[in-house]
N, C-alpha and C positions, 0 to 999 in steps of 0.2 A: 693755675687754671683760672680762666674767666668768671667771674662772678656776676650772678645774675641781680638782675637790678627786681623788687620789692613788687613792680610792677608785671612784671613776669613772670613770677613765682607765686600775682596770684589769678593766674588765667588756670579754668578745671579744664580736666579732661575727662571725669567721670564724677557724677553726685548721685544717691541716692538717700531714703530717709528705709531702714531698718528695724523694725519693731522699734518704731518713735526715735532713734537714735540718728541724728543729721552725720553721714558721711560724704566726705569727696576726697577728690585726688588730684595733688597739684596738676598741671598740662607737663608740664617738665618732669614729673618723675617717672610717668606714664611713656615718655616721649625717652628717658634714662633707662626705665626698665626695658624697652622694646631694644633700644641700643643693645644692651647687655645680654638678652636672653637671643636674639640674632647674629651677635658676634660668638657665643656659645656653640650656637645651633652649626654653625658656619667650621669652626676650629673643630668643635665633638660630633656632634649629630652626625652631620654629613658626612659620606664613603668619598674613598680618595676622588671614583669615576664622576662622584658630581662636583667635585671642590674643581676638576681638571673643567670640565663644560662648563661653570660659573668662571674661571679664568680667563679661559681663551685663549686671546693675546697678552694678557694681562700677567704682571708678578703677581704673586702670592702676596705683596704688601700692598697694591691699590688694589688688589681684591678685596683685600678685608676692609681696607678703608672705604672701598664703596661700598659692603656689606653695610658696614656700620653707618654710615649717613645716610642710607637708604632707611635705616630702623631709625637716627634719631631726628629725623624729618619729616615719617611718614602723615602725622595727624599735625603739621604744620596748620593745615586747615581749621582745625579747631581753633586759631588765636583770631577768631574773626568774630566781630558782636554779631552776626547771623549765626553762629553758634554757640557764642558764649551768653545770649538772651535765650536759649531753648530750655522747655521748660519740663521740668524732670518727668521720669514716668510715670511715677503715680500723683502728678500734680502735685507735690508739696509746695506751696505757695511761699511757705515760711523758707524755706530752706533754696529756695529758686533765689527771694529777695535779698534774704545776707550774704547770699554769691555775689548779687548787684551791688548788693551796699559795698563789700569790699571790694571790687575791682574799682567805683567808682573813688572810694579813698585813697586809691592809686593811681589816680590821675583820669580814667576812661569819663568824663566831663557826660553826664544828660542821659547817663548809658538806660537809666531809667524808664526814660520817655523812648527809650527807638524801640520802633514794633514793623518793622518791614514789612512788606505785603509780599516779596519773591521771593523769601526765604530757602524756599523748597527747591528754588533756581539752581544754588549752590552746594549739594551737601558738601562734608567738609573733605571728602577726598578729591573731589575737583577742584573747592578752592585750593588745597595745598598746593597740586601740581601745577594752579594757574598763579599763584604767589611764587613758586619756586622758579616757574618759567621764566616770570617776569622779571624776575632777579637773575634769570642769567643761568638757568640749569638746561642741559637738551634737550630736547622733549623724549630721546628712548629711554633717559631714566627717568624723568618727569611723568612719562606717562604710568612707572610701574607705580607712583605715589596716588593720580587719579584711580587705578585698580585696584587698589588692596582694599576694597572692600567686595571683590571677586569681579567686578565686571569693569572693565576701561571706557574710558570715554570713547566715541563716536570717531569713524573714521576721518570727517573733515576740521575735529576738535581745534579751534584756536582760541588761545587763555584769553585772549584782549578782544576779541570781537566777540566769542560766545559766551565771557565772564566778566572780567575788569571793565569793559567799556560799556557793558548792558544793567550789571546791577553792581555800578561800586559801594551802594548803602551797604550791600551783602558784607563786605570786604572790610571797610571807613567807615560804618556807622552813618557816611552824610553821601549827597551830591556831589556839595558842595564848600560844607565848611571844612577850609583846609585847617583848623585846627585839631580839629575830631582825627581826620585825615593822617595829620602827620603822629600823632600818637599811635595810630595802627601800625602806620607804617614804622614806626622804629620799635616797639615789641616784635612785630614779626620777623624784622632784620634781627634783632638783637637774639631769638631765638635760634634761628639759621646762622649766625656768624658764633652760637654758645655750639650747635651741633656739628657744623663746619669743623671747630677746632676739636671736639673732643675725636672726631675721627681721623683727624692728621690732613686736612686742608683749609686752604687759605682763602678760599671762594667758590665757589658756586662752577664758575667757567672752568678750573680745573677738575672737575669731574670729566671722565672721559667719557665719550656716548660708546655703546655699548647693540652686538645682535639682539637680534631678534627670539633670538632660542634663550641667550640669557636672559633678557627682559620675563620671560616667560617664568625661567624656573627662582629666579630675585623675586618674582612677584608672589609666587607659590609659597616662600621662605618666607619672606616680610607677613605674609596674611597666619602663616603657622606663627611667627613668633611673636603678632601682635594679638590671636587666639590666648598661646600664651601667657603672655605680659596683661593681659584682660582679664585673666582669671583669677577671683579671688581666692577659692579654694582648687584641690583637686576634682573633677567632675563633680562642682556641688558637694562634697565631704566638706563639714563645719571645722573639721579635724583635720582635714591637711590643709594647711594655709598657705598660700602662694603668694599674691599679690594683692595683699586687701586695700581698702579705702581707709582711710585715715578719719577721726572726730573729725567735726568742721572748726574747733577751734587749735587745730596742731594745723602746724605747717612743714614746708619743705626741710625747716628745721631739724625738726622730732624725726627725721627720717633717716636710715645709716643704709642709703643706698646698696652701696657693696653687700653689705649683709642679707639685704632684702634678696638681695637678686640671690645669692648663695644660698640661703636658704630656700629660696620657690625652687629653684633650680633641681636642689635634691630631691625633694615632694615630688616635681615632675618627670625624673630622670628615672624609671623602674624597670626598666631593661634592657637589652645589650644590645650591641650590632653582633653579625658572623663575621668571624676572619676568617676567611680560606686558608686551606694549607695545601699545597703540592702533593700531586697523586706522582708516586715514581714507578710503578708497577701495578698496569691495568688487571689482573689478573689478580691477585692479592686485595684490590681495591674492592673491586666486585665480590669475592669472598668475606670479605669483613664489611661490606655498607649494603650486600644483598642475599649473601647467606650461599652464591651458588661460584662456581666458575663462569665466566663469560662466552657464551656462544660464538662463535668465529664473528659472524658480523658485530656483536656487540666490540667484541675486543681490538677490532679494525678500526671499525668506528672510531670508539673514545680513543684509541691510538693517535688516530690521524686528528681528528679532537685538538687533542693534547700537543700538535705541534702548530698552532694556527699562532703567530704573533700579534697580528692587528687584526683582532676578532670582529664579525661584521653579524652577516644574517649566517646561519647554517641549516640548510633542509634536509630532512632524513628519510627517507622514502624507504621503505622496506614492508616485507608482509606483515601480517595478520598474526599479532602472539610470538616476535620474533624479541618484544623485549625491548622496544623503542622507548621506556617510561623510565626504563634506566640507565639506556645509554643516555637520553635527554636531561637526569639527575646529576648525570654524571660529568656530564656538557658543562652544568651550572656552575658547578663547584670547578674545572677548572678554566672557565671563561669568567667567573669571579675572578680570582684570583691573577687571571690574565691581566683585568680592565680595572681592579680595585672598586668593584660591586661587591653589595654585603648582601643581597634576597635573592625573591625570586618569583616574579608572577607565573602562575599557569593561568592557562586559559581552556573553558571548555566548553564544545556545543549545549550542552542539559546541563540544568541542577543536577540526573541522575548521576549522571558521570562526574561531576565535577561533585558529588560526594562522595563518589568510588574514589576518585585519586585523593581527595582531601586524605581519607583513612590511610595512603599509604605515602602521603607529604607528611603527613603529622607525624608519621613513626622515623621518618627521613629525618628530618626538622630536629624532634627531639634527640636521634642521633647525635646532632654534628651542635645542639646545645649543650649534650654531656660529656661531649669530647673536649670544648673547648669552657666549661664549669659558665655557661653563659644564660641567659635568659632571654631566649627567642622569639618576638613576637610572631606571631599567625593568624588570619584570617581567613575566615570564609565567609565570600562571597554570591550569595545569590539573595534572594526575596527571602527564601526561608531556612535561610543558616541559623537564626536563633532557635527553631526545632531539631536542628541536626544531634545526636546524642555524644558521639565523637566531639563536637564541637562545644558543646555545655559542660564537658567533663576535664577541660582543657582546666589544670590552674590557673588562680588569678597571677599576675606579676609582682603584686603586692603580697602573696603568698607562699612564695619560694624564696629564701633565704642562702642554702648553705648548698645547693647542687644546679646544675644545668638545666634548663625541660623548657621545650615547646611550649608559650604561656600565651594566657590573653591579656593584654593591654590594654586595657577599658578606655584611654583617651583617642585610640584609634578607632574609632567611627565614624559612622556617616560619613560626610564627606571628605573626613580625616583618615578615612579606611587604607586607604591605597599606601600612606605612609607605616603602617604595619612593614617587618623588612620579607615576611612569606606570607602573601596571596594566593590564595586557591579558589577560585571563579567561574564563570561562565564566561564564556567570550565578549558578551556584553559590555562588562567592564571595560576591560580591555580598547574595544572599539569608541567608547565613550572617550576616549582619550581625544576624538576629532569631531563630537559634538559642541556647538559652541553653547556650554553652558554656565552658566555663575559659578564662581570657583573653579573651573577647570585646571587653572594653573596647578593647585591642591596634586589634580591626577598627573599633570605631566612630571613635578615634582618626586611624587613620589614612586612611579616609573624609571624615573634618572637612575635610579640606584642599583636598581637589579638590572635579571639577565628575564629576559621574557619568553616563555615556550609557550607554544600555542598547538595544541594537539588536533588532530583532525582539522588538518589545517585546507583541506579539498571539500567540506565539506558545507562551505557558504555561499549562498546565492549572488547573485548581479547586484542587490541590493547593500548584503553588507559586505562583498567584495569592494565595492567603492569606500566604505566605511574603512576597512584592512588596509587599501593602499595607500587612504590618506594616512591612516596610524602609522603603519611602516615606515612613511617616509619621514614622520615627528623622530621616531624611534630610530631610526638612521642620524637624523640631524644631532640627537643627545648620543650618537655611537654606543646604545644602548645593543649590547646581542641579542639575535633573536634567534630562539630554538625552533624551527619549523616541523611537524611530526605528517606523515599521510601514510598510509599505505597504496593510494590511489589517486596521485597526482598527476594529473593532466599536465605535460609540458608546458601548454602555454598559461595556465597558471604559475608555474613555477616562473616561469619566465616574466610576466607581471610583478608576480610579488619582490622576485629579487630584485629588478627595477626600478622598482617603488624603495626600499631600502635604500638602494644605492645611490640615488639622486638625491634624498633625502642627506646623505652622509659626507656627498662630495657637492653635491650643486651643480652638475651634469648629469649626461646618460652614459650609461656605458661605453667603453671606446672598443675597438677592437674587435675581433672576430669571437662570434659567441656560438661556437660549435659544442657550447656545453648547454644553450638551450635546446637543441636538439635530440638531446641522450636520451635513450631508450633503455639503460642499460637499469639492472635491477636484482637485487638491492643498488641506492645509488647517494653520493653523499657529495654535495655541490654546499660548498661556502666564500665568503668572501674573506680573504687574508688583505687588508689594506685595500688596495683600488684593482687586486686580482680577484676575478672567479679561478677556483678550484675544486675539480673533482675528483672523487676517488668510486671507482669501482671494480677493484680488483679485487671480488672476491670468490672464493672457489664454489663451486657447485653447493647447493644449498644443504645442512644437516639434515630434513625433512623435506619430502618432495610430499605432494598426493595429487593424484589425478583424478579430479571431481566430477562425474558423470554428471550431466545436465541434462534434465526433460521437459520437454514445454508441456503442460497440463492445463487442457481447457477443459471445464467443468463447472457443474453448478454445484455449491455449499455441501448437501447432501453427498454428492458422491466424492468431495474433496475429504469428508471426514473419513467415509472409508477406507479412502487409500493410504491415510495417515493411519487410523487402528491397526490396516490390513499391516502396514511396515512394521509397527513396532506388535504384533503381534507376541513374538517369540523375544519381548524387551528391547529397551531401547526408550530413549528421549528423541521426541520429534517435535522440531522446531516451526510452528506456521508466524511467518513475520509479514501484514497486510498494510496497506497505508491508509487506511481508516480505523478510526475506533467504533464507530457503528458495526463494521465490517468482523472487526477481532471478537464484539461482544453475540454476532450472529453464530458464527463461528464455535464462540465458546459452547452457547445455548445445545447446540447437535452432538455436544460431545458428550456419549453415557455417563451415569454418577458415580459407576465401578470404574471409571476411568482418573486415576489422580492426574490432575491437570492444574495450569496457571495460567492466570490472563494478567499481561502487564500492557500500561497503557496512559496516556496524562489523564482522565477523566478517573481519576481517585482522588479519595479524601486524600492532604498529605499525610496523613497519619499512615492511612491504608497503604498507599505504596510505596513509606520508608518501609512497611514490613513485609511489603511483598518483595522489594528489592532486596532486601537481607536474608529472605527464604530460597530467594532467587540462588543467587551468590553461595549459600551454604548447601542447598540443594545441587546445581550443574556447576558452579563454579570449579576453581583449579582445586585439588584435594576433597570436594564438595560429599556430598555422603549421597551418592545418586541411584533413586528407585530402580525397582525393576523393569515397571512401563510410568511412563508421565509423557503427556501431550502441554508445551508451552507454547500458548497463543499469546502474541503481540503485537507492536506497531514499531514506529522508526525508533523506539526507545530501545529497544534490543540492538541495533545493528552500532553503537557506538560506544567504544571503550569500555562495556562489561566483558569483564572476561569468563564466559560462561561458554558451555559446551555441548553440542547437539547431535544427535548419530546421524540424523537424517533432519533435512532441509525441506521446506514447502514455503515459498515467499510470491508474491505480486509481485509482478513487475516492476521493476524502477532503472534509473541511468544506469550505466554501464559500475561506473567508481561505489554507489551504493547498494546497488548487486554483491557485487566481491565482497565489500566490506559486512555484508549479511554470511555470507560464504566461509567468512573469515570466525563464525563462529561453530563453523558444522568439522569437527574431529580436529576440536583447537586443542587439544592435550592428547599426550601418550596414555591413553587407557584402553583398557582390556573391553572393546566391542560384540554384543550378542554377532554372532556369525552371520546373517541375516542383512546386519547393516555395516560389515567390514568395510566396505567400499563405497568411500563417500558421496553423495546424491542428496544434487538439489532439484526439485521441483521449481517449475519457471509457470506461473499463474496468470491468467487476466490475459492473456496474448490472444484474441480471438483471429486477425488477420493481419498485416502490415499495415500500421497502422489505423487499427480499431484495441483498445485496451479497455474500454469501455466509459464511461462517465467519473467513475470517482475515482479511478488511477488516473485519468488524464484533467482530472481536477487537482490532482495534488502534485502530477510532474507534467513539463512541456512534454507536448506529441514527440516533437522534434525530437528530445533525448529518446524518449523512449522509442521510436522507432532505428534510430540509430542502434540502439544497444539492441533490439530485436535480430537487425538485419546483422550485426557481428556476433551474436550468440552461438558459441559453437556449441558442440554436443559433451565435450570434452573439453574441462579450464585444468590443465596444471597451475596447484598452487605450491611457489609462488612465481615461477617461471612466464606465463601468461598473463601478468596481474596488468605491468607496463604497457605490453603492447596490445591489449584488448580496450584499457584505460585510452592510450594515445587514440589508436582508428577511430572510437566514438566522439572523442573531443576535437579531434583533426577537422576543420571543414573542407580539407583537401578531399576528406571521402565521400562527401556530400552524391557527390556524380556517381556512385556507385547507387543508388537508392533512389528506385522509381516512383515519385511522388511524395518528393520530400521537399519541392521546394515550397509550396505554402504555409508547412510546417515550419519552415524555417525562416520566411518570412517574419511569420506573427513571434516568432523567437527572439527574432533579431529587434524589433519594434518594440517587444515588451522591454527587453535588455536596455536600452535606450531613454526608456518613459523610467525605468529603476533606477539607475544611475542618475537622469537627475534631479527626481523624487530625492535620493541619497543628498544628493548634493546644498537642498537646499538650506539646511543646517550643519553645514557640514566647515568648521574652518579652513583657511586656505592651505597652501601649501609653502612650508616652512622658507623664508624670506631673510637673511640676515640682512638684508639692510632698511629693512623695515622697523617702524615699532609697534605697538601694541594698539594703537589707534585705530577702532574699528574692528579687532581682532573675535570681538564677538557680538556686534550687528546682528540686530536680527537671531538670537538668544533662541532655545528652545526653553519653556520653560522645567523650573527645578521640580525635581521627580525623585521620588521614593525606590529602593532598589528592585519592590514590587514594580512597579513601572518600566522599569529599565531596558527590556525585551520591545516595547512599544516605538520606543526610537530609535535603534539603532537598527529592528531586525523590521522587514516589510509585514509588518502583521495586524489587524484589524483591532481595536481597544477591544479588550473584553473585562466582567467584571471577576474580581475575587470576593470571596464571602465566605461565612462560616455555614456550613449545615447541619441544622440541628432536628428532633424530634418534639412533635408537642401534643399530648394526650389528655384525657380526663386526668390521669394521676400525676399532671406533672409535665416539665422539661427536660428533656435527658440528652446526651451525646450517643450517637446512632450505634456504639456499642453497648449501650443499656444502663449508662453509669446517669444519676440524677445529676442535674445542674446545679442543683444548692450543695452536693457532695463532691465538686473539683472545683479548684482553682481558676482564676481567671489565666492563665498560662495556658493550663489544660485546653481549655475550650477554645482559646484564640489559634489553635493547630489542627483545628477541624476545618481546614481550608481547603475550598476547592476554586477550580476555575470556570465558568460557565460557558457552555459551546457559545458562536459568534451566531448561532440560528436564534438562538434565544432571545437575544438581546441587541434587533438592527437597530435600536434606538436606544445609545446608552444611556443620557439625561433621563428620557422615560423610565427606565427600569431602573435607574437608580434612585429616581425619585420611590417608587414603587416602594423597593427595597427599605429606605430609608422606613418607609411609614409603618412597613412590616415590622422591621428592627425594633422602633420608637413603642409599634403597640405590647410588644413581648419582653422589650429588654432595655429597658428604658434607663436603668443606672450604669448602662456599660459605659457613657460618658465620663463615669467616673472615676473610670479603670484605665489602668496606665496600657494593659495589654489590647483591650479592647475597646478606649473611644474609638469615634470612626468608621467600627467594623460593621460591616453589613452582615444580615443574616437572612435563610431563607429557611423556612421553617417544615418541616415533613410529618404526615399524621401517624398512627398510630400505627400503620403500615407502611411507610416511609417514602408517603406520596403525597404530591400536592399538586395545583395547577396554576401554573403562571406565566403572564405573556403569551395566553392562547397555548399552551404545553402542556401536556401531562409530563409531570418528572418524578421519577422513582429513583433510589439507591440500593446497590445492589453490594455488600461486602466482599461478593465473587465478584460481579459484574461492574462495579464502578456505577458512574452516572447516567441513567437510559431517559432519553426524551423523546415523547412520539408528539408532532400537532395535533392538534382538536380537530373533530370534524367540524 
């Protein structure tokens, strides 16, 4: 092996001064351990399905050797005196200048005196790429070496015109003096021709250039393994040692690389992948992974499932409670093991829901950990998963030894989240896979690996409909599978979204006659086998039919409460589902106090409506312990993947597809019905004339849908027979012509759809290019955002603020359940989070300055809380009211957040 020359070995790549104690770290062993712990990641980490998308065309031996010279070249840039003059973080003077002293004992002549004034020109990952170019690397691998520090250089990037030619002092130390000069330049050759060799090449030129898709997920790989290789300890622990700094007087010497790396390597390595196993009997399968035999669709389904070879997208369209969550489970495990994926993202509209399925992923998860004696990471996914209780109760990975289980992985975070091998989210996530943000690569990376479902997959606007199709077609291009779930799929959505996969996957449009976009048929199961669409809808008459009476009921508040008492008179749960929260809490207010009732809705504390969602759930859910009379009042949070159950229906109007799917929770289980409400009935509200639905329905849906769904209303829906072709008429614009005064409706439709899309677009990366590189790839950047945030950019929705709300009396501070503030914990108090309406707050710098001075005068040491720097707080008097921003606000335990203007 090549031996590095004295001068080389003493270029840092890391110094720090530690409770008085001078450390650093040679450039080369930093530049050895990223080698090592990437060639690792590459042979172990990685599932077969990503090691195949990193090849391509490639053998498995210039993969690895490009793996490897991608790690041991990445921080090239640092052998530059524009970085090796920077001056540590906490100013150590002393320990900045014997860095000086010794590089200049090694020959780097005056290095003393250079103090550059464009330092900042160059950090050191664009010098790397622009040294690496210039010696002769392509720019598609070039460019993943400017990235890895999450963002790539600029779409027109050239090394010699926008670097070498503009500030070579950055580079050479000089202009000028080719003495300085040619010392740079043979350290940094001599580094690249030490890391050339140890990866198994002979120069620079033989590296091969490389897609687009790989540059993306190499670049994702290199920034995890140089995370890694960066770490001294494990997450901060003193006590698991990874990769430390060395005394400033030891060198590359004192070092037994090999070991180092083995040993960080175990510290880092605390749990397992999934290996799939072969289902050979659907029936048996579902018995032992779901407790039940499989429904005829279900068992169809995963049948047909289970013979797909070259697995692509698959969409599952069936009703309401027919068990789509575990044919979709069932999907995973064997389009895993199809494609050599080891996870598995879901995706969902709500944190609600996507806390419902987390609880029955987690119990999944641990399954198939203690099948195979494995330690499975998991995550959940939204703003406020660290409150989730399911989720806090998860072992750690460091805390399971001798059995399998579902664990938490403490180094999968933030924006290392995604590499967890099971996700359970909000669609958010998911979509964010085609915001061009810093580190992205991170999500695409660790996306590659699983199979991807996306539940209520009809259930997104124009806005992040454009978001989905650019995702889709990422997730086609890595042959990543995707699970599509609706009950309420519009054709030509379905026909979009396959679209969008399939171009993505092949680099055309579909060929052929696509008389499977046209299917009406239902239940219906359309996939792609290779560069085929295939469907299956051969299934016999449905186990459960019901035919759902439907009445339109125009009325004012008042006499809507009665008609709800008058039905469940003789017992019975009835369901009112509104699209306002003003709306549900007016609602609530009329209903007697002999009446048990619940109002759900987002304007709760989250504390309040984890428990009112668990009341929910235990009260009408499946096996649920269900009163004799209860009236539940809600909003769009009921109509999406709780499985809860209602004798009788009273909803507002909405589109055709979230009608049903509200519908879809009125007699969703086989139980024994007061006689009164045998025969299923929804109430259809807000309908005053064709096209008049009033102000705040037609504030929160276009006229357009909702007069469509008006005008195909019948009076009678069989479910689930009706679902498809009530769905299709409304979305068709073939039926436009049927509907007298619907073309201005559909105008301002068509216009806003237009202004949303490329609103959408303008963050939005492009669409997947292999002969492109990375150059320019994220231009024009949205900036980095908190998970709380995450709903803000991908979904079309107004900034609003979160905060804490608390109580503040003569006796004290207390949390709005009566507990004093000096008697909980800072944990405690950071989960009394709400969200503030968007009326409150048209000016968010205002009100958040506001906020701030609130917070500052009441709770001033929250700065120096880990749970609470940062948090803003609004504070409520002894009756749990205050005025702000021209508002009265009150909190209500039943009612949630109530806010009237001032006169």
């Amino acid at each position: 092996m090549v031996v590095l020359s004295k001068r080389a070995q003493a270029l840092w790549a890391k110094k720090e001064n530690h409770d008085g104690q001078e450390l650093w770290l040679p450039l080369i062993a930093h530049l050895i351990d990223t080698d090592n712990v990437i060639d690792w990641l590459y042979k172990v980490w990685l599932n077969d399905a990503q090691r195949e998308q990193l090849r391509g065309d490639m053998s498995e031996t210039e993969t690895r050797k490009l793996v490897r010279v991608i790690g041991g070249v990445h921080d090239i840039g640092k052998a530059t005196p524009s970085f090796q003059t920077k001056k540590s973080y906490n100013r150590d003077k002393e320990l900045d200048d014997e860095l000086i002293e010794g590089l200049m004992r090694q020959g780097f002549s005056a290095l003393n005196e250079y103090d550059p004034t464009d330092h900042r020109e160059s950090p050191h990952a664009i010098a790397g790429e622009s040294l690496l170019e210039d010696s002769g690397l392509n720019e598609s691998v070039g460019a993943i070496i400017g990235a890895h520090h999450g963002k790539p250089a600029d779409q027109y990037f050239d090394y010699s015109f926008d670097q070498l030619s503009v500030y070579p002092s950055n580079y050479f130390q000089s202009d000028d003096e080719d003495e300085l000069k040619a010392t740079w330049e043979q350290v940094q050759q001599e580094l690249i021709n030490y890391e050339l060799k140890r990866a198994g090449y002979q120069s620079l030129e033989d590296i091969p250039e490389i897609t687009q898709q790989q540059a993306v997920l190499l670049t994702g790989l290199l920034i995890m393994a140089d995370w890694i290789a960066s770490s001294e300890y494990f997450n901060d622990d003193p006590t698991r040692i990874m990769f430390p700094l060395i005394p400033l007087d030891q060198t590359m010497d004192d070092l037994n690389m090999e070991t180092r790396f083995q040993k960080a390597i175990m510290t880092w390595d605390i749990s397992n992948h999934w290996e799939p196993q072969p289902i050979f009997d659907i029936n048996e399968h579902y018995q032992k992974r779901w407790g039940f035999h499989p429904r005829t669709v279900q068992r169809l389904m995963s049948e047909e499932i289970g013979k797909i070879v070259d697995p692509g997208m698959v969409i599952i369209e069936a009703t309401m409670g027919i068990g789509k969550t575990e044919i979709a489970m069932t999907a995973v495990e064997q389009l895993s093991l199809a494609t050599g994926s080891s996870g598995m993202f879901m995706g969902l509209p709500t944190q609600a829901t996507t806390n419902a399925m987390f609880s029955r992923a987690e119990k999944w998860v641990d399954e198939l950990a203690e099948e195979s004696t494995a330690k499975l990471p998991i995550k959940l996914m939204h703003g406020k998963a660290q409150f989730n209780k399911e989720n806090r109760s998860l072992p750690l990975a460091t805390d399971i030894s001798d059995h399998g289980s579902a664990v938490i992985n403490s180094w999968f975070s933030g924006k290392k989240s995604m590499l967890a091998d099971f996700d359970i989210g909000t669609i958010d996530h998911l979509l964010l896979m085609s915001l061009k943000q810093r580190h992205l690569f991170l999500r695409h990376l660790g996306l590659s690996g699983k199979v991807v479902v996306i539940d209520e997959i009809h259930a997104y606007d124009s806005y992040m409909n454009s978001y989905l199709k650019c995702t889709l077609q990422w997730l086609g291009a890595y042959h990543i599978p995707v699970i599509a779930l609706s009950a309420t799929l519009p054709k030509k959505k379905r026909k979009e979204l396959l679209e969008a996969y399939y171009k993505g996957k092949f680099g055309h449009n579909i060929k052929g006659q696509t008389k499977w976009a046209d299917s009406q048929a239902y239940p219906l199961l359309t996939y792609l086998d290779g560069e085929e669409v295939k469907q299956f809808d051969q299934f016999s008459a449905p186990d459960h039919q019901q035919e759902n009476k439907v009445i339109r009921l125009s009325c004012d508040d008042e006499t809507l409460v009665t008609k709800v008492l008058e039905s469940i008179k003789e017992g019975g749960i009835a369901g009112i589902v509104v699209n306002t929260v003003k709306r549900a809490q007016q609602i609530s207010r009329l209903i007697p106090k002999n009446i048990e009732k619940l109002i759900l809705h987002s304007a709760f504390l989250a504390t309040d409506r984890e428990e009112l969602e668990e009341q929910l759930q235990k009260t009408i859910g499946k096996n649920g312990d269900r009163p004799e009379r209860m009236v539940v009042v809600g909003t769009q949070v009921l109509e999406q993947s709780l499985d809860i159950d209602f004798d009788v229906l009273f909803t507002d109007i909405a589109p055709m597809d979230l009608l049903l799917q509200r519908m879809g929770r009125l007699h969703r289980h086989q139980i024994k019905r007061p006689a009164k409400l045998k025969e299923p009935t929804t109430y259809v509200l807000g309908i005053n004339a064709l096209g008049d639905y009033g102000d705040a329905n037609e504030a929160v849906y276009d006229k357009y849908w909702l007069m469509k769904t008006d005008h195909f209303l019948p009076d009678t829906i069989n479910i689930p027979n009706d679902i498809s072709k009530l769905v299709q008429k409304v979305y068709d614009s073939r039926s436009d012509s049927e509907i007298l005064g619907i073309e201005e409706p559909r105008h301002e439709e068509n216009v806003f759809e237009r202004k949303e899309i490329r609103k959408a677009g303008e963050y939005q990366i492009e669409e997947p290019d292999q002969y492109d590189n990375l150059h320019g790839w994220l231009d024009r950047d949205h900036e980095d955002m908190r998970d709380a945030n995450v709903e803000a950019a991908v979904r079309d929705i107004k900034e609003s603020i979160e905060l804490v709300l608390l109580q503040h009396t003569d006796d004290g501070d207390f949390l709005l359940d009566g507990r004093r503030l000096d008697e909980v914990n800072d944990e405690e108090i950071a989960k009394q989070i709400i969200r503030l309406p968007n009326a409150i707050t048209p000016d968010i710098s205002a009100a958040i300055n506001k906020l701030e001075k609130i917070t500052d005068a009441h709770y001033r040491n929250w700065q120096d809380s880990y749970w609470l720097k940062g948090t803003l707080a609004l504070v409520l008097d002894g009756n749990l009211k205050t005025q702000f921003n021209g508002y009265q606000i009150c909190y209500s335990k039943r009612l949630g957040l109530i806010y009237e203007k001032e006169e």
